[in-house]
Backbone bond lengths (Angstrom), bond angles and torsions (degrees), N, CA, C in turn:
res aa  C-N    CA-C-N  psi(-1)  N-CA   C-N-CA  omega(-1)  CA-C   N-CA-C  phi
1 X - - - 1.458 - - 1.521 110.38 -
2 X 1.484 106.98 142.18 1.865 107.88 -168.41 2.026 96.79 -89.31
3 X 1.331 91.00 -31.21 1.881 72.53 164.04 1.648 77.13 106.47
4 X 1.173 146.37 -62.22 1.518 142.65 -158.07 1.652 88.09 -98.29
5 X 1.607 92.35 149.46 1.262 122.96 -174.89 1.177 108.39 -99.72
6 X 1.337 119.74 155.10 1.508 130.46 174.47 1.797 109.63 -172.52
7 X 1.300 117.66 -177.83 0.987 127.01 -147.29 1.445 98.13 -127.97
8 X 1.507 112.20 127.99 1.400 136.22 177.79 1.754 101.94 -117.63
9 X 1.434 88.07 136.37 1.893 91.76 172.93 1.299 91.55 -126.63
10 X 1.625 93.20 159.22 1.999 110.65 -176.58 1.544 92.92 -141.17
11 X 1.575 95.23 140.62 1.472 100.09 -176.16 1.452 94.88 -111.61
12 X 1.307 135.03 136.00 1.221 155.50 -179.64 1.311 137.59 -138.53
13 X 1.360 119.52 141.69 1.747 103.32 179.69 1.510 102.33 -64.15
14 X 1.168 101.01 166.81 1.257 115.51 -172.09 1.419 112.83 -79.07
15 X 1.448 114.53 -28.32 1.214 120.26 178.81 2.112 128.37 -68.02
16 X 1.698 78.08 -11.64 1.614 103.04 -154.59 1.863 100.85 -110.39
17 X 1.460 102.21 -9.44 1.709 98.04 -172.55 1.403 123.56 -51.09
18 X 2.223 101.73 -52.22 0.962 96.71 156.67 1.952 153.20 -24.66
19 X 1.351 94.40 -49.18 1.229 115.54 157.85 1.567 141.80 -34.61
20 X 1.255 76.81 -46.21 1.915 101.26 -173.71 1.258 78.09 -90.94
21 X 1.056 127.75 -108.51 2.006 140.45 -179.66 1.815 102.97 17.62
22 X 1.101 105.61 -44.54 1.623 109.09 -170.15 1.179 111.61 -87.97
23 X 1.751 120.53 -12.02 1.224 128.01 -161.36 1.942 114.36 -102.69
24 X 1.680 87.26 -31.25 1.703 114.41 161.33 1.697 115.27 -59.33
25 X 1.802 84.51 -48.12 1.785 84.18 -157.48 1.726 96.10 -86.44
26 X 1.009 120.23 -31.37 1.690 103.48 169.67 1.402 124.78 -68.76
27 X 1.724 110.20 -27.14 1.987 96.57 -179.75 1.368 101.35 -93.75
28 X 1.668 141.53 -7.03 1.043 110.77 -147.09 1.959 89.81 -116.17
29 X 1.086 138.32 161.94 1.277 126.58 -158.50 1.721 86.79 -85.12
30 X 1.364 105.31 175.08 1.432 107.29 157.24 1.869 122.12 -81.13
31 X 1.156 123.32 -24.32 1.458 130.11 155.08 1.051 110.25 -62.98
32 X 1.186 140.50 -15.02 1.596 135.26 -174.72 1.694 117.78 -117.53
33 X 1.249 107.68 24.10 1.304 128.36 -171.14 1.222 141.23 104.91
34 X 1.151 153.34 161.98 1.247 169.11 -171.65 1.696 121.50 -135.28
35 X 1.747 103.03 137.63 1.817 107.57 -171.18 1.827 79.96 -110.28
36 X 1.360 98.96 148.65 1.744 118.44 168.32 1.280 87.54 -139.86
37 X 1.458 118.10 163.26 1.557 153.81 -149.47 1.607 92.84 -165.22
38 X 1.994 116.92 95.30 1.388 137.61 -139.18 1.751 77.24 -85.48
39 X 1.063 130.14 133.07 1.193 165.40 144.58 1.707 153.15 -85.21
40 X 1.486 136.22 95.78 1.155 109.82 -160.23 1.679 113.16 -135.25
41 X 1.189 126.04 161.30 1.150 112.18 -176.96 1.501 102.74 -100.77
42 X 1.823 107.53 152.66 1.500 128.19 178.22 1.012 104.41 -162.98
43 X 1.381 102.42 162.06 1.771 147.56 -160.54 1.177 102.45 -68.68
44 X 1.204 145.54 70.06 1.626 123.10 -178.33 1.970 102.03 -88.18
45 X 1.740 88.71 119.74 1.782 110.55 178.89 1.599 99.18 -38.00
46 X 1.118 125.24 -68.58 1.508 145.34 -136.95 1.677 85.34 -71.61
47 X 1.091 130.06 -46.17 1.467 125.79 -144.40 1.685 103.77 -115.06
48 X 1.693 106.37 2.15 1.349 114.97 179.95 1.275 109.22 35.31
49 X 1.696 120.73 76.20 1.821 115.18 -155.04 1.324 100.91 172.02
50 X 1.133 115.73 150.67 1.485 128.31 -168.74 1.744 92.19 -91.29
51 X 1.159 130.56 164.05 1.290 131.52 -172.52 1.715 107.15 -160.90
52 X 1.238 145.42 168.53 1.316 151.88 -170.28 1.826 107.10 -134.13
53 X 0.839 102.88 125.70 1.694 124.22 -177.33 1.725 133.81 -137.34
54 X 1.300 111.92 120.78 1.333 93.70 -173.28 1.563 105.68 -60.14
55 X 1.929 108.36 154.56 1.336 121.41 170.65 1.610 113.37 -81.90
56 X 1.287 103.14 -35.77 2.056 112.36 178.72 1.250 97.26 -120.24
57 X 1.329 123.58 79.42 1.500 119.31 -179.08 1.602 102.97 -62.95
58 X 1.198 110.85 127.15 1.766 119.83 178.74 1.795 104.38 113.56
59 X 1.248 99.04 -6.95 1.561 85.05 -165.41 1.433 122.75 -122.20
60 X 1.620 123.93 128.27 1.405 121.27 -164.22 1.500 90.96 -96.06
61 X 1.723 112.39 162.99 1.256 102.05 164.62 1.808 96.40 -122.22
62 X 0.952 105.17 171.04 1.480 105.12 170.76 1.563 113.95 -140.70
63 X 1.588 123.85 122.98 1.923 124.57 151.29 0.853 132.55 -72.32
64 X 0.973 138.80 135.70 1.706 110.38 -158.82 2.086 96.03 178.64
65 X 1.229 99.73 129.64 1.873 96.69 177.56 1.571 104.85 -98.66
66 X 1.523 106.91 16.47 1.680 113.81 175.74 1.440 102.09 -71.04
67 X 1.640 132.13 142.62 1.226 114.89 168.82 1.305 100.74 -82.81
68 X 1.870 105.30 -154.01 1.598 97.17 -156.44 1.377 110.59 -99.09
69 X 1.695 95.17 -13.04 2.117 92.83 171.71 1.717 118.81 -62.39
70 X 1.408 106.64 -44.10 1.153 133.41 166.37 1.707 110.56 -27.56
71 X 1.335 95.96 -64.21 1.658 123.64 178.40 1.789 103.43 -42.78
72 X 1.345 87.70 -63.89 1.707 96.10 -164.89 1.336 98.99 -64.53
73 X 1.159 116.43 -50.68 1.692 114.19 -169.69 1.413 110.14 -36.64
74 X 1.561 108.39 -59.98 1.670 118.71 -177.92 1.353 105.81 -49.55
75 X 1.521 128.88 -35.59 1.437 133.89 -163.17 1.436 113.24 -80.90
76 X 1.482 99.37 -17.40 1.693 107.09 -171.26 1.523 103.64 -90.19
77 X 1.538 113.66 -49.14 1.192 132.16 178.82 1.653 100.87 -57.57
78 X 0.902 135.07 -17.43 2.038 132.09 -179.03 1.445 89.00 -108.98
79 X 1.177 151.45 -32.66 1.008 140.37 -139.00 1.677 114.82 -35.87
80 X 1.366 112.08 -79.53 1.967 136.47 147.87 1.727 95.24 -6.51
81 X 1.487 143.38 -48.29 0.996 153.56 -178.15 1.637 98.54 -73.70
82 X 0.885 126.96 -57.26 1.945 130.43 -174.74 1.121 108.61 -60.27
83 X 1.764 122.31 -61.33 1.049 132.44 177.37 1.327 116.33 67.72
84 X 1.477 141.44 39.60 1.199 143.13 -156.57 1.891 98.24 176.59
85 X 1.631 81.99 151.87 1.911 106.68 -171.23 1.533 79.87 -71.74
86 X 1.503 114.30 131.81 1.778 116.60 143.11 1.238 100.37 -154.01
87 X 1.225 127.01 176.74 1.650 163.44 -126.28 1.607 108.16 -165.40
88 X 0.991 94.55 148.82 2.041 107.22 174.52 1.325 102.16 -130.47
89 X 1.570 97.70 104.48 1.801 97.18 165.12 1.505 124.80 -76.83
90 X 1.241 121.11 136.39 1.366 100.18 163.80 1.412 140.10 -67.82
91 X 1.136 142.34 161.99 1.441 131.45 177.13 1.225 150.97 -127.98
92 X 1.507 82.00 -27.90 1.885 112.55 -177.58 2.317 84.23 -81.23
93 X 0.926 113.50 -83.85 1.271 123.86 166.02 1.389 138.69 -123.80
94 X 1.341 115.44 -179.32 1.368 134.82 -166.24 1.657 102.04 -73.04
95 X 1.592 122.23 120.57 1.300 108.33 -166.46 2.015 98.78 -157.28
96 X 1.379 127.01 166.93 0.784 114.63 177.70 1.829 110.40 -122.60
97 X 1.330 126.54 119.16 1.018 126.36 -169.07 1.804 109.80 -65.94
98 X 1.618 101.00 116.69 1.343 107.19 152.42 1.758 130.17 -37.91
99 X 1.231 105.40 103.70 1.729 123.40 174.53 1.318 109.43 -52.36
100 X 1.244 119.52 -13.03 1.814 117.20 -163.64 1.443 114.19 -81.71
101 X 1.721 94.68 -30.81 1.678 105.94 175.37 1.383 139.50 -125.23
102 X 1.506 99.36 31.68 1.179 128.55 -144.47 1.620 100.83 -117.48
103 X 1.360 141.50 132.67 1.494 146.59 142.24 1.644 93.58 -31.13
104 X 1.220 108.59 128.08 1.817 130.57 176.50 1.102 85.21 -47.69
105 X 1.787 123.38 -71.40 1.533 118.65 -160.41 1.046 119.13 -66.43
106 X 1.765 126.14 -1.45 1.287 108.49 176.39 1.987 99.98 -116.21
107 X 1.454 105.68 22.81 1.708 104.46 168.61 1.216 131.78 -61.63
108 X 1.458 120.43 26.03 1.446 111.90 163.69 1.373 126.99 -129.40
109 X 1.272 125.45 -178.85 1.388 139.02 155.85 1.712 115.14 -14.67
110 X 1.668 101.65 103.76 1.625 102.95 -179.19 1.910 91.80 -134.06
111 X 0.861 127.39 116.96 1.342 137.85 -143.54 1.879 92.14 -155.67
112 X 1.214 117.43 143.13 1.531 151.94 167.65 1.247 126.21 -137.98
113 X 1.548 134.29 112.17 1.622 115.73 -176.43 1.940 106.87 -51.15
114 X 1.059 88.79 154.26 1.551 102.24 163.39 1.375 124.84 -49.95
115 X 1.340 117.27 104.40 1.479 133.07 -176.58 2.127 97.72 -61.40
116 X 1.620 100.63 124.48 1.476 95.41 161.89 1.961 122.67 -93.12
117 X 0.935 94.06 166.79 1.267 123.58 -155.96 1.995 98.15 -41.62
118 X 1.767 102.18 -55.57 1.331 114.65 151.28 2.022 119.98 -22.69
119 X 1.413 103.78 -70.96 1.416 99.79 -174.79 1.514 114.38 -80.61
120 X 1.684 142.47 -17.37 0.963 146.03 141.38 1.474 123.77 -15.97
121 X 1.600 97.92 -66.78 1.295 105.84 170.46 1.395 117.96 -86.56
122 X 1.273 139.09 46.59 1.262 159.44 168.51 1.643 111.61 -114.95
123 X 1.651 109.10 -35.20 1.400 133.32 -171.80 1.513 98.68 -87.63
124 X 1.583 105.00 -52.62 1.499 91.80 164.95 1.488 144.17 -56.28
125 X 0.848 103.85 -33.78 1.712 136.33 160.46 1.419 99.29 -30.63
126 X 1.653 107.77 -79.87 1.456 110.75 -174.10 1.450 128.22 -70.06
127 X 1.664 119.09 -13.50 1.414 123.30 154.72 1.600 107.78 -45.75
128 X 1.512 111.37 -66.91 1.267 115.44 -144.48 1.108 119.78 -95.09
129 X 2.124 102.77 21.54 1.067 123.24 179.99 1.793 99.52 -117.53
130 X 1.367 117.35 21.77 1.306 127.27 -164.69 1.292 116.70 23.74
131 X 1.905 94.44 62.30 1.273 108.83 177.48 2.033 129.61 70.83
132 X 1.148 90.99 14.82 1.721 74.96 -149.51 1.770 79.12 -137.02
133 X 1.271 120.68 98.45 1.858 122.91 162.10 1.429 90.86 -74.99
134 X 1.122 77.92 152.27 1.600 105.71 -178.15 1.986 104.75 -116.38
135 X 1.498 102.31 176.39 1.975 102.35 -163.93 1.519 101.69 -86.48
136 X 1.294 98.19 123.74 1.475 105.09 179.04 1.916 116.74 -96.26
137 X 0.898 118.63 155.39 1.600 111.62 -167.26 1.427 100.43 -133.16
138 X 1.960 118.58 148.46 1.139 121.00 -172.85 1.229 92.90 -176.78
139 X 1.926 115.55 -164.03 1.148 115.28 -179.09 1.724 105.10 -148.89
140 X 1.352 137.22 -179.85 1.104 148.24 -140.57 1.580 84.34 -117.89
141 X 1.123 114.17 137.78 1.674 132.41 162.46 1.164 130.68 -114.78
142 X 1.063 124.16 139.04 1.737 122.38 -164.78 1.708 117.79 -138.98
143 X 1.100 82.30 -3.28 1.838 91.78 171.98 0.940 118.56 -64.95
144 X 1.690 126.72 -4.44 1.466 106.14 -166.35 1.619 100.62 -116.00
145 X 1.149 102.42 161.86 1.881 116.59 -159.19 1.053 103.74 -136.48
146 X 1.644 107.42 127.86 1.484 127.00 -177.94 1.398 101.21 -71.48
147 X 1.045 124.86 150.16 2.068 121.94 -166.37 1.689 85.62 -93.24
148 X 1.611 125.02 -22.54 1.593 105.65 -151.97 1.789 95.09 -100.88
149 X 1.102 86.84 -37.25 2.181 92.95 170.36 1.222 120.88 -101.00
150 X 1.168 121.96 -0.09 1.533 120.78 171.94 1.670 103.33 48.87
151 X 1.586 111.31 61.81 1.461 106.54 -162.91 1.686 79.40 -139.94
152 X 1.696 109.19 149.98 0.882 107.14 166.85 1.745 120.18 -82.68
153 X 1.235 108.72 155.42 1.050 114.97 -168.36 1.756 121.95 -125.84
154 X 1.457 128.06 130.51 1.466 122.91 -145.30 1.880 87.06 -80.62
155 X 1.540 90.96 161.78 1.572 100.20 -174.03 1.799 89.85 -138.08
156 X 1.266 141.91 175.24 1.182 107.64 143.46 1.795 89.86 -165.83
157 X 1.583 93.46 132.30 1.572 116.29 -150.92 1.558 93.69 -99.00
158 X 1.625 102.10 123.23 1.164 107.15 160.34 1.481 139.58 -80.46
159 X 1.403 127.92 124.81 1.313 112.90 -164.86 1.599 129.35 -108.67
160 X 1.351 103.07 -27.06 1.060 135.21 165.72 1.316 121.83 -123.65
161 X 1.836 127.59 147.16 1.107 132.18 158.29 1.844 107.06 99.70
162 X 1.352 123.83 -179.87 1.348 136.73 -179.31 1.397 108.80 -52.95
163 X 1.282 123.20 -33.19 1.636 116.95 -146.74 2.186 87.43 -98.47
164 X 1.049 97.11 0.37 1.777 87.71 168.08 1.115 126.84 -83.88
165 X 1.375 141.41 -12.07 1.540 147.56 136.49 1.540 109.36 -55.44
166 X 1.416 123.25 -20.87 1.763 119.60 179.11 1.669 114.17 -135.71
167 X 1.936 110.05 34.42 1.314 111.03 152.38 1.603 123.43 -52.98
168 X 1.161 125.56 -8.08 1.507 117.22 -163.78 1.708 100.23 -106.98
169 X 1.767 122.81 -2.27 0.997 129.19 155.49 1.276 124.84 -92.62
170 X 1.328 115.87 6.87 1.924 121.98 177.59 1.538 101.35 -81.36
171 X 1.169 123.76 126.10 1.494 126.75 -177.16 1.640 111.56 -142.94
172 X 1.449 101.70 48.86 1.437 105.84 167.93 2.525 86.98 154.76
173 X 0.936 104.70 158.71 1.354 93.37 148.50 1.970 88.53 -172.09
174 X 1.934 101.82 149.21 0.760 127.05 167.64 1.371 139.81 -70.70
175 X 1.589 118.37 82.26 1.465 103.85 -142.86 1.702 112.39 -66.81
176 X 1.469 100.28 -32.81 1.785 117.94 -154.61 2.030 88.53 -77.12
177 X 0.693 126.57 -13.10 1.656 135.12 171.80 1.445 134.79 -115.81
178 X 1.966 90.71 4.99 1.767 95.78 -168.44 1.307 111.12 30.47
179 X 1.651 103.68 84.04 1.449 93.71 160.84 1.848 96.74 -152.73
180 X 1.382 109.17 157.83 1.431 108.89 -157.77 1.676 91.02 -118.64
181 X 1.138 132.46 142.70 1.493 115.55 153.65 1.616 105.60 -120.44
182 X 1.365 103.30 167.75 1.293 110.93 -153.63 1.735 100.71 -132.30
183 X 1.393 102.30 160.89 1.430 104.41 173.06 1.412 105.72 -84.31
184 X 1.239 122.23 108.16 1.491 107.56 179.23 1.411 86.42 176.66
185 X 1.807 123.18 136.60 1.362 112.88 179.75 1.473 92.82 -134.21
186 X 1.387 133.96 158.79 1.457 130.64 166.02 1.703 99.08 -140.31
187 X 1.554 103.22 99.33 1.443 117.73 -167.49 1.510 122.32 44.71
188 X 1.385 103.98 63.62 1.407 120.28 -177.20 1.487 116.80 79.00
189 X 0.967 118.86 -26.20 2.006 120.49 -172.02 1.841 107.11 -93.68
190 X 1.301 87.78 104.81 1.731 102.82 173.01 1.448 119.97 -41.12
191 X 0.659 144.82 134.33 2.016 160.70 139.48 1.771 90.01 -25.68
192 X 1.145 122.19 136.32 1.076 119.44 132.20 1.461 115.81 -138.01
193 X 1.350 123.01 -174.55 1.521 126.92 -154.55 1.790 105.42 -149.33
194 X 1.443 103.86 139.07 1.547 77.08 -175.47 1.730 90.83 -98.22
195 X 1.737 116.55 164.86 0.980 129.34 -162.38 1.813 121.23 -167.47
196 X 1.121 100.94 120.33 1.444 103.04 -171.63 1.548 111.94 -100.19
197 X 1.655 110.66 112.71 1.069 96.85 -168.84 1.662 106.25 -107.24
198 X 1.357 124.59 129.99 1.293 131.53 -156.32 1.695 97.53 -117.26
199 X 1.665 114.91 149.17 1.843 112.00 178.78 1.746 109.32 -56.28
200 X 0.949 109.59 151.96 1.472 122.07 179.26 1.496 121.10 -52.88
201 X 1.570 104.05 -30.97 1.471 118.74 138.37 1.242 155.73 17.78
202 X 1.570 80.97 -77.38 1.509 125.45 -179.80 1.223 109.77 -72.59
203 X 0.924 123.64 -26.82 1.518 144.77 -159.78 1.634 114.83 -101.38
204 X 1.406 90.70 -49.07 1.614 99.64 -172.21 1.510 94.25 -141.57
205 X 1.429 117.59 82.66 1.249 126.45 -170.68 2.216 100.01 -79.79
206 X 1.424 97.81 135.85 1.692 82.55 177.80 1.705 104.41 -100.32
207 X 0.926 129.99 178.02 1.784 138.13 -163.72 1.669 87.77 -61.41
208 X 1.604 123.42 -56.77 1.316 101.13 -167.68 1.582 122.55 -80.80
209 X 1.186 108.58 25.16 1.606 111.72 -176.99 1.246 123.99 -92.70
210 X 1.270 136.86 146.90 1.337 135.56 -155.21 1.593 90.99 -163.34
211 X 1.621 115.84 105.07 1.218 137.04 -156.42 1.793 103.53 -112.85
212 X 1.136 111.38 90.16 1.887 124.39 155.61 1.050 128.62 -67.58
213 X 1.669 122.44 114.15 1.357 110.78 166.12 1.712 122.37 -123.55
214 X 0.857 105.70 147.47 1.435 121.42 -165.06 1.182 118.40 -68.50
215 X 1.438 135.68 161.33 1.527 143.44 178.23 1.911 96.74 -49.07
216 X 1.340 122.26 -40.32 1.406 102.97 -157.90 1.521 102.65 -113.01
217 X 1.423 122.17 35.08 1.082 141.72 177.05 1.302 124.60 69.03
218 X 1.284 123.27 20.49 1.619 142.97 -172.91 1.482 105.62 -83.56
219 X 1.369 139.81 135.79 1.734 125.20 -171.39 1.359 97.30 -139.90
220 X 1.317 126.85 149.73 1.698 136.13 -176.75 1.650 107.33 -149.78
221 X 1.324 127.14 138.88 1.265 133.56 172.28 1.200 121.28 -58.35
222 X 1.025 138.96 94.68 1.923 138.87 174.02 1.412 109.50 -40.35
223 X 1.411 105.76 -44.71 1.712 84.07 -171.09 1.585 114.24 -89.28
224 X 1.971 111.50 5.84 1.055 91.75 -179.50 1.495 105.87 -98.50
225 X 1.565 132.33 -17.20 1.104 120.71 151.76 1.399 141.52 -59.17
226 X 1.550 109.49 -5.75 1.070 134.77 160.82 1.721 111.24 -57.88
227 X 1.511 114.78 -76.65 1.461 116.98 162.29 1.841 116.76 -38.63
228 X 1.201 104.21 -56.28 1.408 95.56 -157.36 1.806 106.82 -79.19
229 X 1.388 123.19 -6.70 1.794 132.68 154.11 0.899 103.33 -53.81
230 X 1.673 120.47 -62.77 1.804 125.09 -173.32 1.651 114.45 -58.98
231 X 1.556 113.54 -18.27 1.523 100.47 -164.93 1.891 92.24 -97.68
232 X 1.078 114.28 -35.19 1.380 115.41 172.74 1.850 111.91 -50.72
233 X 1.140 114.71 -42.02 1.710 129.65 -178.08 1.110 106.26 -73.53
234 X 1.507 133.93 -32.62 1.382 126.11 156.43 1.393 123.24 -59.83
């Protein structure tokens, strides 16, 4: 064992994660790391209800100060226990897996760009959240101005919940589905986050505001649709 920890990912059917998950958490001590299966909570419309979903469906992560021969060995030795095709991405960096200790079919090139320091601690987040972010809530910003189009430009401020240490990685969010996406890719499949985004309002209500929210949790100012009916009728 190298004594420093780092992060192993396993790509898996989905049907089979379980599998692996039980196979991590029984050989590997609990001082010597921990596997999570990244997890998040969202809004599901239909069921008017918060709900839990994998974020990398297929994908285990593992902490662990085991190096990576170590890793495989345990993986080879359960294998009959997994029972399913998977792969080990790398994560920390760009690296080429040794053939010597390796399943033939899995002897090649498994490579990830280098995670920054930013999305690391995003990963940490969801370890030490035993895997499972929870719905973070905020609102949409518009103050900010592109210098070359003089266009406003979306911002969107987290106010509550996990994803407010990693607002500056939200790069789009889905309001009508609470859903946030994030800069962050793990072999092509985006991060997303669930996220309720409420009017600015809500937040910083002024004396004449009078804040409605709807059966599916959507909220709008009365008196400002009030003004802006009357300015259209003029």
């Amino acid at each position: 064992m190298t004594g420093e920890f780092r992060y192993y990912v396993f790509y898996i059917l989905d049907a089979q994660q379980h599998k692996l998950m039980n196979v991590l958490k029984k050989h590997i001590p609990e001082d010597h790391g921990e596997a999570f299966y990244p997890c998040m909570e969202y809004y599901r419309r239909g069921d008017k209800a918060v709900k839990i979903r994998a974020i990398f469906p297929g994908y285990v992560f593992l902490y662990t100060d085991w190096n990576i021969k170590e890793v495989h060995q345990l993986i080879r030795m359960h294998r009959p226990e997994i029972n399913s095709g998977m792969r080990e991405l790398g994560l920390a960096e760009r690296r080429q897996i040794d053939p010597d200790f390796l399943f033939e079919e899995e002897a090649e090139l498994f490579d990830l760009p280098d995670i920054t320091d930013e999305e690391k601690s995003f990963i940490d987040t969801l370890r030490e959240g035993n895997g499972l972010l929870e719905m973070s809530s905020g609102y949409e910003d518009r103050l900010y101005q592109d210098d070359k189009n003089k266009k406003p430009v979306k911002k969107w401020i987290v106010m509550e919940g996990p994803l407010m240490a990693f607002q500056d990685m939200i790069v789009e969010v889905d309001k009508h589905n609470r859903k946030a996406f994030l800069e962050l890719e793990i072999n092509g499949r985006q991060a997303q986050a669930g996220f309720n985004c409420f009017p600015k309002a809500h937040w910083y209500p002024s004396e004449d505001s009078r804040i409605a929210r709807l059966d599916d949790g959507s909220e709008f100012d009365i008196n400002e649709l009030k003004r802006s009916i009357m300015t259209v009728s003029k």
